[in-house]
LUMPAVO-442779 format. One record per residue: residue in three letters; x, z, y of N, C-alpha, C in turn. Coordinates in pm, whole numbers, m for minus. Atoms other than C-alpha are relative to their C-alpha. Layout:
ALA/X/Z/Y/X/Z/Y/X/Z/Y
...
This chain:
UNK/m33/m86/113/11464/2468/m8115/79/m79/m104
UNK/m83/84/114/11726/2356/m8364/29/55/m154
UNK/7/1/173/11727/2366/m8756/71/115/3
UNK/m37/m160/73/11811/2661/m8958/59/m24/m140
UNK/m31/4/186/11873/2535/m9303/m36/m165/m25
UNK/39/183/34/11921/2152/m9438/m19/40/m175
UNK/m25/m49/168/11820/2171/m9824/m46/m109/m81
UNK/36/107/85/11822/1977/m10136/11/35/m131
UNK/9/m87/72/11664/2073/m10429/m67/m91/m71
UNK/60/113/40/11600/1849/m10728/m26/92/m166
UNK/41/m57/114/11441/1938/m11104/69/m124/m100
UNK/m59/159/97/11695/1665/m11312/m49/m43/m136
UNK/55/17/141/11576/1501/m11628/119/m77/m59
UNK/m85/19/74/11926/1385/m11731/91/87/m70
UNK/m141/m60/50/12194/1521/m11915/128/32/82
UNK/m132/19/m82/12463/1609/m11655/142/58/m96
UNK/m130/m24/55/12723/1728/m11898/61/m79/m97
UNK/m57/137/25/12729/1342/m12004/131/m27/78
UNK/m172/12/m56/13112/1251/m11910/m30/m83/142
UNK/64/77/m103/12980/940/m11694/m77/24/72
UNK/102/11/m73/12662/1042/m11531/70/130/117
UNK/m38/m61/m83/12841/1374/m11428/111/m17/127
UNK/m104/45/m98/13193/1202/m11248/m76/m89/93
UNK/84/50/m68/12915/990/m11109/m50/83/127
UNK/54/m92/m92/12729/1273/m10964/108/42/107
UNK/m73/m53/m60/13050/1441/m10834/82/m98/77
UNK/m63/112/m88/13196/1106/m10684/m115/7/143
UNK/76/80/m93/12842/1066/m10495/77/87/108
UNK/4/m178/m74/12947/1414/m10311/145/m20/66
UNK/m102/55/m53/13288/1222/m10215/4/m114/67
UNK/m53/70/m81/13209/951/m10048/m40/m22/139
UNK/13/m20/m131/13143/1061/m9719/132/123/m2
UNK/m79/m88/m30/13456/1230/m9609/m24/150/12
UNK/76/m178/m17/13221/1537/m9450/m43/37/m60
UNK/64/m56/117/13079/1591/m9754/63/32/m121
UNK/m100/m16/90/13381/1588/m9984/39/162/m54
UNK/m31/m169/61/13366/1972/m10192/111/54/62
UNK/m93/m21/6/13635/2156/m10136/31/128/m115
UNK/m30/m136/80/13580/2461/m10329/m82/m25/m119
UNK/82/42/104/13440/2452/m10687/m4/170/m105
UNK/0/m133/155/13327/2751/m11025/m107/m20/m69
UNK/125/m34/159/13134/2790/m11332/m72/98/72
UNK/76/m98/m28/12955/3055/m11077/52/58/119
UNK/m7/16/m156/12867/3181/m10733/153/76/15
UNK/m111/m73/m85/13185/3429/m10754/134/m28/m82
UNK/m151/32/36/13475/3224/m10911/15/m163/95
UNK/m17/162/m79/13623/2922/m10708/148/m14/4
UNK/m141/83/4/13929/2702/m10712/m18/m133/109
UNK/18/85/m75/14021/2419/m10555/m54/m136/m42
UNK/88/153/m11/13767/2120/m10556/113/m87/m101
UNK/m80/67/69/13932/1909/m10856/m120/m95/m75
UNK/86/104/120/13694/1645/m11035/41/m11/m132
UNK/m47/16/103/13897/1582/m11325/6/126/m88
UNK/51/m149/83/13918/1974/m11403/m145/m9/m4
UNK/109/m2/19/13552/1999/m11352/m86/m86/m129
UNK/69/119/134/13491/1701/m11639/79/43/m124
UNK/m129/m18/101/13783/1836/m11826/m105/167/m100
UNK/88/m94/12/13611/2183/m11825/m151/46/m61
UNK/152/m27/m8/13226/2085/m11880/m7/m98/m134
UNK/20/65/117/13298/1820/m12159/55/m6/m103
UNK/m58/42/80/13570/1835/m12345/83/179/m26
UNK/5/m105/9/13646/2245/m12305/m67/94/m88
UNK/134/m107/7/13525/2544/m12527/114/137/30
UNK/134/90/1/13318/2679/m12462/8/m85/135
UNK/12/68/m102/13223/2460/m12227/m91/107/60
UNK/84/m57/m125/13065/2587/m11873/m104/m51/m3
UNK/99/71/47/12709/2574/m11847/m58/m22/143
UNK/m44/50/m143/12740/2491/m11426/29/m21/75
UNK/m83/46/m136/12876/2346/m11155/m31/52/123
UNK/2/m30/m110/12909/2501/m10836/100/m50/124
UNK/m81/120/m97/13048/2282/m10532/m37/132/142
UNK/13/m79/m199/13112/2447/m10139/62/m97/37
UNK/m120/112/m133/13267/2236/m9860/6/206/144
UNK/m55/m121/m85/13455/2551/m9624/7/m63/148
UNK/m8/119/m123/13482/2265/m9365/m110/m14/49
UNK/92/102/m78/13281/2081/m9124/m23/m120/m93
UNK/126/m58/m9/13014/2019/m9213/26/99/m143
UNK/22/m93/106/12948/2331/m9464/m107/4/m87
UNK/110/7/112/12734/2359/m9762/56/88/m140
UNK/m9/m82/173/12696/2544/m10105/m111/m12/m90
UNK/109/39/44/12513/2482/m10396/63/m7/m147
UNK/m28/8/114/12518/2435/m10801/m76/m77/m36
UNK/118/104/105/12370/2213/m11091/28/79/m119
UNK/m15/m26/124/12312/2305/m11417/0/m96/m102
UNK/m42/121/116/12453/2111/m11711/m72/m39/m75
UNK/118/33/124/12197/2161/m11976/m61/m82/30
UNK/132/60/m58/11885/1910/m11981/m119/77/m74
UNK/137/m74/6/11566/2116/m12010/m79/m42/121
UNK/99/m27/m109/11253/2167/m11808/41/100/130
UNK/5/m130/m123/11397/2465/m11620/149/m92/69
UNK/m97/41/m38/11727/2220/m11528/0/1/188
UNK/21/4/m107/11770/2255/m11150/149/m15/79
UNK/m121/19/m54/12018/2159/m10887/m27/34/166
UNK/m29/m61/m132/12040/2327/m10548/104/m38/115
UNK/m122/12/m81/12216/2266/m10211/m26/19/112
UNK/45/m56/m108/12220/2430/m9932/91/m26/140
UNK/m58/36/m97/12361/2263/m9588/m10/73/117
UNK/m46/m77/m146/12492/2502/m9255/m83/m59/70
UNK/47/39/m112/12295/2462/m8956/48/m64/118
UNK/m127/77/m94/12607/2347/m8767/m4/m144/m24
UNK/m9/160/63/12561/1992/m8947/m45/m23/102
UNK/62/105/m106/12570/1759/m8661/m40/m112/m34
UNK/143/147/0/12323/1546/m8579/17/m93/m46
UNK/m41/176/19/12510/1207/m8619/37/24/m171
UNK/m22/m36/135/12529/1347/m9014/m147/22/m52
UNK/147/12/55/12153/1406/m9060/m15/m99/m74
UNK/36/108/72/12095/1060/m9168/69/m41/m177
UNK/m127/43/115/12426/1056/m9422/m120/128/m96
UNK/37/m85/102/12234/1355/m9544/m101/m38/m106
UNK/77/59/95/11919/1223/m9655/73/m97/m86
UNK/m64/82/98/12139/911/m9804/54/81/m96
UNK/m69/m107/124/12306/1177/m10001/m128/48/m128
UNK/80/m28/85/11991/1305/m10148/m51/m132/m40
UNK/79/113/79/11847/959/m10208/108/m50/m156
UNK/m86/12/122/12198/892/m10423/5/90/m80
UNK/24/m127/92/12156/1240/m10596/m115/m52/m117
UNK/157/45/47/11783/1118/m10706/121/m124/m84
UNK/17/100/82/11872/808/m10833/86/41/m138
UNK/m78/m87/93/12182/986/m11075/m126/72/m69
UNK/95/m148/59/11951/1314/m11190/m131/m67/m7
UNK/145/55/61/11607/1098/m11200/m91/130/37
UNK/80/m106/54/11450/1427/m11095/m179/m15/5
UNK/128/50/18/11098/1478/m11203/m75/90/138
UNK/81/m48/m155/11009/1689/m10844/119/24/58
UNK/m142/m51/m100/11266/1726/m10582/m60/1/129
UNK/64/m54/m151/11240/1815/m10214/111/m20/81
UNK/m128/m37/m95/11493/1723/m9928/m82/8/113
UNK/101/m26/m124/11372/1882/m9600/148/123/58
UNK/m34/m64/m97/11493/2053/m9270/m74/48/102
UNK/133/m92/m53/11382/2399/m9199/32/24/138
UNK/1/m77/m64/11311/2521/m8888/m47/191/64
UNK/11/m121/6/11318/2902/m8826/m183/40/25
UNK/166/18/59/10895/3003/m8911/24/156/105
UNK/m15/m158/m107/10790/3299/m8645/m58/122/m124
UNK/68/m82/116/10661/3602/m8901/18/151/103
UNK/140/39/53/10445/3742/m8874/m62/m61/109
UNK/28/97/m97/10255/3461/m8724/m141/16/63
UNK/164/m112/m78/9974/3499/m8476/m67/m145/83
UNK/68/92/m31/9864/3118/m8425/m26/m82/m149
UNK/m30/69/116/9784/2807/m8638/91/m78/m44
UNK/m73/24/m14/10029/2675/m8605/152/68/m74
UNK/m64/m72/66/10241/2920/m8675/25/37/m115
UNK/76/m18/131/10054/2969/m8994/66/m125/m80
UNK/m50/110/75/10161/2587/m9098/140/m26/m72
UNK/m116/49/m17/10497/2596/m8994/64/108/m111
UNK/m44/m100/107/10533/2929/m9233/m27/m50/m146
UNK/42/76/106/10350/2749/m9519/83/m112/m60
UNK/m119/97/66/10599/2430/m9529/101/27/21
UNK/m107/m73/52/10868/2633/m9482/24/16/m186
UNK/m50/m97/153/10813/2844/m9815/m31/m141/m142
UNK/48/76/116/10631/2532/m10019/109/m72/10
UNK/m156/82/40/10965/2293/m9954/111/57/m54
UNK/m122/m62/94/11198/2558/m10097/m91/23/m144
UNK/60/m34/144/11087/2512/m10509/66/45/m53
UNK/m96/m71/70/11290/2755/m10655/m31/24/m147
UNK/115/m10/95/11234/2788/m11011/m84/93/m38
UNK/113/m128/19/11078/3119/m10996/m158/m27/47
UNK/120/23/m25/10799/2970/m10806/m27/m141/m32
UNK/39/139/26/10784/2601/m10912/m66/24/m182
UNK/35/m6/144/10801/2684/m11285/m164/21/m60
UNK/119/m70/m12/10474/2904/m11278/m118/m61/61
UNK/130/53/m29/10252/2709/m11050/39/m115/49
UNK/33/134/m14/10349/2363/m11009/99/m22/168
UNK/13/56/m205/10436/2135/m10654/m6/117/44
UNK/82/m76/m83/10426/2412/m10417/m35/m109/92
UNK/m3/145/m101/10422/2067/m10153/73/m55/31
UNK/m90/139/m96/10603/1834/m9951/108/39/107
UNK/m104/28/m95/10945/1825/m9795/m31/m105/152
UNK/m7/157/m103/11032/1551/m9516/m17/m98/m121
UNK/m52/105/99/11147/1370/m9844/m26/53/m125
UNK/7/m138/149/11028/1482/m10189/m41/m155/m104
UNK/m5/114/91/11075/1244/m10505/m79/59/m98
UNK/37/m54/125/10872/1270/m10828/m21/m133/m111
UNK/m42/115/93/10901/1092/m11147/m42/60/m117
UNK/m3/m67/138/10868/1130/m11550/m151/94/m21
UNK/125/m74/79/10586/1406/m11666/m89/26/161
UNK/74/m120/m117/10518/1573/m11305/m104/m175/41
UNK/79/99/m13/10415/1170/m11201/m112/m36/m68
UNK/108/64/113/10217/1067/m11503/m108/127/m7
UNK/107/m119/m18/10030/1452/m11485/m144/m48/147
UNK/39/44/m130/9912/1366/m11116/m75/m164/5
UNK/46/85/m2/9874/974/m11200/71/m80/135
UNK/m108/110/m125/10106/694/m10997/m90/m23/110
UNK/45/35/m97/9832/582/m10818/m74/72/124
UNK/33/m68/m99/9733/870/m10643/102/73/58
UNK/m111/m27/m88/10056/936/m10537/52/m100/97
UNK/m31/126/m112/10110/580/m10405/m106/m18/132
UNK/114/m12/m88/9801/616/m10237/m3/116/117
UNK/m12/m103/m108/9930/926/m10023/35/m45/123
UNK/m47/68/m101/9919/853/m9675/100/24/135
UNK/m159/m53/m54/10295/887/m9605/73/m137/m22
UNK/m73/85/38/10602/652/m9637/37/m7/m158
UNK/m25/m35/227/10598/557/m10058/54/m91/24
UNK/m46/54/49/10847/423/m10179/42/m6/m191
UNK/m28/m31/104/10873/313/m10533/178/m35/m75
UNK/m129/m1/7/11238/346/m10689/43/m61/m110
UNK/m32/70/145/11443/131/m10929/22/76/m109
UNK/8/m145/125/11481/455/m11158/m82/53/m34
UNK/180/m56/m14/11114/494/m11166/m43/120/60
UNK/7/m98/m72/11073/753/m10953/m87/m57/154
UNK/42/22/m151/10869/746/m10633/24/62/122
UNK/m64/m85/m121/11002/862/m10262/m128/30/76
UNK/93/m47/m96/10768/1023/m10038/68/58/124
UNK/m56/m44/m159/10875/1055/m9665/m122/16/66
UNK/108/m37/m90/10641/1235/m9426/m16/m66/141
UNK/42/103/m135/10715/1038/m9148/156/m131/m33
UNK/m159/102/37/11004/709/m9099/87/84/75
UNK/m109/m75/m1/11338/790/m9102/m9/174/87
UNK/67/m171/m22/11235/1168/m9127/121/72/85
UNK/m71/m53/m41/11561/1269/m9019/30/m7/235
UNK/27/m11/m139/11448/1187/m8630/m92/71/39
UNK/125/m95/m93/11141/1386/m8642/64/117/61
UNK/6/m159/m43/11115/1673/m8437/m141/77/m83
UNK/100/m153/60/10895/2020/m8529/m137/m70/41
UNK/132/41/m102/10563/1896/m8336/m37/m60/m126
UNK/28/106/29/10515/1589/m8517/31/m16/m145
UNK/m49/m53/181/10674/1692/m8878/m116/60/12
UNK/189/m95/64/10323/1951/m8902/m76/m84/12
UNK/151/82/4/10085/1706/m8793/m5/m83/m106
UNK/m4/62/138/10199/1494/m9081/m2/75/m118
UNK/m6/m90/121/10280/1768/m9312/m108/18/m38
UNK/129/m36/6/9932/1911/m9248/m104/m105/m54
UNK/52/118/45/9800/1540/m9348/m1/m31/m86
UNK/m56/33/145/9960/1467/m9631/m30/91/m94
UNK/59/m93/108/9889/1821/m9809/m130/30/6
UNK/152/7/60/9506/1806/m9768/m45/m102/m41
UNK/81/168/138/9482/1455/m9937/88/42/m103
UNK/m59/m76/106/9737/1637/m10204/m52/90/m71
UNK/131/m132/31/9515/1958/m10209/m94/m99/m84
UNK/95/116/90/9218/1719/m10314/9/m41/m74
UNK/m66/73/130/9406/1568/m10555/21/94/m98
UNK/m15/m92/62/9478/1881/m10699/187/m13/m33
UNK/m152/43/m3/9872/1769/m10679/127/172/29
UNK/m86/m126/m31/10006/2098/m10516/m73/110/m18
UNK/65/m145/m4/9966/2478/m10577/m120/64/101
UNK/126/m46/m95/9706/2673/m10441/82/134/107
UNK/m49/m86/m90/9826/2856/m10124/m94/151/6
UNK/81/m182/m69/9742/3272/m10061/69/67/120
UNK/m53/m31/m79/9846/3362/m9746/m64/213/25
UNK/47/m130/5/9891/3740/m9688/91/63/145
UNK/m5/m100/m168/9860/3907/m9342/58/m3/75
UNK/m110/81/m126/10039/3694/m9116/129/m6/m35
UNK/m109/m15/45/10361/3747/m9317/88/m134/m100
UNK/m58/111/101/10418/3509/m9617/m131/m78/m68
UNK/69/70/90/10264/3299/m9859/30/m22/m161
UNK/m40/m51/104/10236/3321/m10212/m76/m135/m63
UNK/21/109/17/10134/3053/m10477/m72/27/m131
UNK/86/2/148/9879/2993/m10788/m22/m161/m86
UNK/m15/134/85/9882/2714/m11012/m145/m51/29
UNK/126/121/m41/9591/2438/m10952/m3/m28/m183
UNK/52/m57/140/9348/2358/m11279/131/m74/m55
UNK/m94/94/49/9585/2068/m11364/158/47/m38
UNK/m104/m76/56/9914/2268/m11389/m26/121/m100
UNK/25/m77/87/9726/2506/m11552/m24/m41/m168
UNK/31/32/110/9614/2311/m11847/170/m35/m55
UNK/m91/67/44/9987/2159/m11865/76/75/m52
UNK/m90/m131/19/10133/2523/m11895/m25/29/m168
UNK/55/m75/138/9902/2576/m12204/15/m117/m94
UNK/m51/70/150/10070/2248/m12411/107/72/m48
């Protein structure tokens, strides 16, 4: 069975409509040829042609200025996705990679998100590759594979509200969401931790995640989010009638909602 969706989805705690941090960002996204934009807009339904210098010209020194960036590649390999300029809590950056991405590009991918992270600092991010979830599911299996599906996409409609939903292949956290949770019980998760020169910590579910197969991604997944559960680290799962899964904040996001 082969992937359905490559995604990368980070919560930034910088400023991207800093002059430097942003030509930064938009260089990382150039230096892999296959990954080089081609199409760019202030929004999903205006686009021009991929220009860096307009895009900095536009976001810093423009009024008004645009309040995000939206990047496509129309090419091999394909992708689409935006950031938002502001820095807030709700700041989020999205990206969504074709299923056509060949294999011998998997690896460039994660490197891509690890250079994203270190830029944006985000305080929860998630890079993971889905495979298609059966629904409505009629094993346990089935049940899992629907569960880290929906918890690795944090969109902010459901991250905002109840916290972590869980664990990518690759999921970084840093800044408030770390210090809420406590470093050492995140270093203590028993996955690949890495801690990062931007203070941020990496969490890989298995080594170089981008070789697992489906099998062997759940048995870890499934590992890693009941010593998380315990911890009280990720949302509280409601699964409803073999279909989906839905999400409730844990006590600890709850108290953090009510500063």
């Amino acid at each position: 069975m082969k992937p359905n969706l490559f995604n990368i989805l980070m919560y930034p705690t910088v400023d991207l409509r800093e002059k430097m941090i942003l030509d930064h960002l938009l260089r990382t996204f150039e230096c892999k040829e296959h990954f080089i934009p081609t199409i760019w807009g202030n929004s999903e339904t205006t686009r021009a042609i991929y220009n860096r210098d307009e895009i900095i010209q536009k976001a810093t020194y423009d009024m008004p200025q645009i309040a995000e960036v939206h990047l496509r590649r129309d090419k091999m390999t394909k992708y689409s996705g935006y950031f938002d300029l502001h820095a807030n809590l709700r700041s989020f950056l999205n990206f969504s990679f074709d299923k056509s991405m060949n294999r011998k590009y998997w690896g460039d991918f994660f490197e891509l998100a690890d250079q994203i992270a270190e830029i944006v600092k985000p305080r929860y991010g998630v890079t993971h590759i889905s495979w298609r979830a059966v629904t409505p599911w009629h094993t346990e299996k089935e049940r899992i594979h629907k569960w880290m599906n929906l918890s690795s996409y944090p969109v902010p409609v459901k991250f905002l509200p109840n916290g972590p939903l869980g664990l990518g292949m690759r999921t970084f956290l840093s800044g408030d969401i770390l210090e809420m949770f406590g470093k050492n019980v995140i270093i203590n998760t028993p996955a690949y931790i890495k801690e990062l020169s931007w203070g941020g910590i990496r969490i890989d579910l298995v080594d170089d995640p981008w070789e697992s197969d489906l099998e062997h991604l759940l048995e870890r997944w499934l590992e890693v989010m009941e010593y998380l559960n315990k911890a009280e680290v990720i949302a509280v799962p409601n699964f409803e009638d073999n279909m989906g899964v839905t999400f409730n904040p844990n006590s600890k996001w709850k108290e953090y909602l009510r500063k």
